[in-house]
N, C-alpha and C positions, 0 to 999 in steps of 0.2 A: 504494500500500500504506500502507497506518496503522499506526503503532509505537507501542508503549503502553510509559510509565514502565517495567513492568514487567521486559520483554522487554532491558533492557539496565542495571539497577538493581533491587536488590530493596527493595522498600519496603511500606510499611501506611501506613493515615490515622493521625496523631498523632489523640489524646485526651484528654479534658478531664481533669478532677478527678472529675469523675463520672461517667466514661465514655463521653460523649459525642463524636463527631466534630466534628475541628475543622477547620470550613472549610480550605481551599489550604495544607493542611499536612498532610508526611506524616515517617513517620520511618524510618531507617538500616535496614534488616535484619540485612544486613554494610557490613562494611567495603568504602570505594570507591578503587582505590589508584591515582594519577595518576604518569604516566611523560611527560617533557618531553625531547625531544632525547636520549631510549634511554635514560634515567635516570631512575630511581624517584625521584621528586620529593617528593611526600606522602603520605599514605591520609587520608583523611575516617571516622571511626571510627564504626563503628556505634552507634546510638541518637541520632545527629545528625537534627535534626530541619531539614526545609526547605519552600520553599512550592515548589518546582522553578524554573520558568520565570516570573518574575512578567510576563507582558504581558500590555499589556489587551487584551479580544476585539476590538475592533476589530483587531490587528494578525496575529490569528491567522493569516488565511490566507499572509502572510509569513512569520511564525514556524513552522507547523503546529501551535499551541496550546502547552499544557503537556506535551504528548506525542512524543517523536520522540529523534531520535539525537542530539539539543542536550541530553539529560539529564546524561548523566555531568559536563559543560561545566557547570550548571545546580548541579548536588550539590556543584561543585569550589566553585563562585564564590561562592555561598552561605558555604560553609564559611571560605572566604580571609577576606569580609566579615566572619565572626561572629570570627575570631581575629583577625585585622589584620594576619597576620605577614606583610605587603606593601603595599605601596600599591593603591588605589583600581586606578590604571592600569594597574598588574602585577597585579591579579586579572583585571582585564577582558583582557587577554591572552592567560593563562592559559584563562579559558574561548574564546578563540577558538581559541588551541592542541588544545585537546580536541576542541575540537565537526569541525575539521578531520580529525583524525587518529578521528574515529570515524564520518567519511564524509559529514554536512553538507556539502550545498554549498556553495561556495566563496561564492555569491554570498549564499546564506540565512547564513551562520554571517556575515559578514562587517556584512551587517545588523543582525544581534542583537548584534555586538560596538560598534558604532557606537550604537546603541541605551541599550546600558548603558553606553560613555563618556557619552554626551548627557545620560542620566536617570535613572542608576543611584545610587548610594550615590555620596560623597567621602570622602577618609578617608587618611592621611599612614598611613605605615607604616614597617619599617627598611628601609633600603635595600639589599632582598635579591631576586635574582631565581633565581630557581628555572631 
């Protein structure tokens, strides 16, 4: 079965200045609200703009593309990235946390989290774990 962004995220293509679509960016509809350990952890505020899953196609068939139940995981990590209010390490967590608890397999979510330790963003944050 094939999962589209949509189906677990509402989203649109972000747009330019002149109303043009902007390639591998889309943006918030609503709000996305992340619960860790039975605890409302954050929301991701609507009109947040993300690219979702940054992987390159070669890795798709690993990942299942930009598409799939690694979304919500994908909208979280972005967001943690674009505030900071964590470390690099505890974002990429964080999305293994989600992509887990929203049915990713153990062995694909665990990929992509090893993925984005490897080649994802760095980035020092306060020392807060959610």
């Amino acid at each position: 079965m094939t999962y589209r962004a949509e189906d677990f995220i509402h989203i649109t293509p972000a747009r330019g200045p002149l109303g043009s679509i902007v390639p591998n960016s889309w943006v918030l509809d609503h709000p996305v609200s992340v619960t860790r350990h039975g605890v409302h952890a954050f929301t991701v505020p609507a009109g947040f703009k993300t690219d979702l899953a940054s992987v390159p196609r070669p890795f798709w068939l690993i990942t299942n593309g930009k598409t799939g139940r690694h979304q919500r995981g994908s909208v979280a990590h972005d967001w943690l990235c674009t505030t900071k209010i964590m470390s690099a390490k505890e974002a990429a967590k964080v999305f293994l946390d989600i992509m887990i608890q929203d049915g990713v397999p153990k062995w694909r979510a665990k990929s992509m989290y090893r993925a984005v330790l490897w080649f994802g963003p760095r980035f020092d944050g306060p020392d807060v774990s959610l």
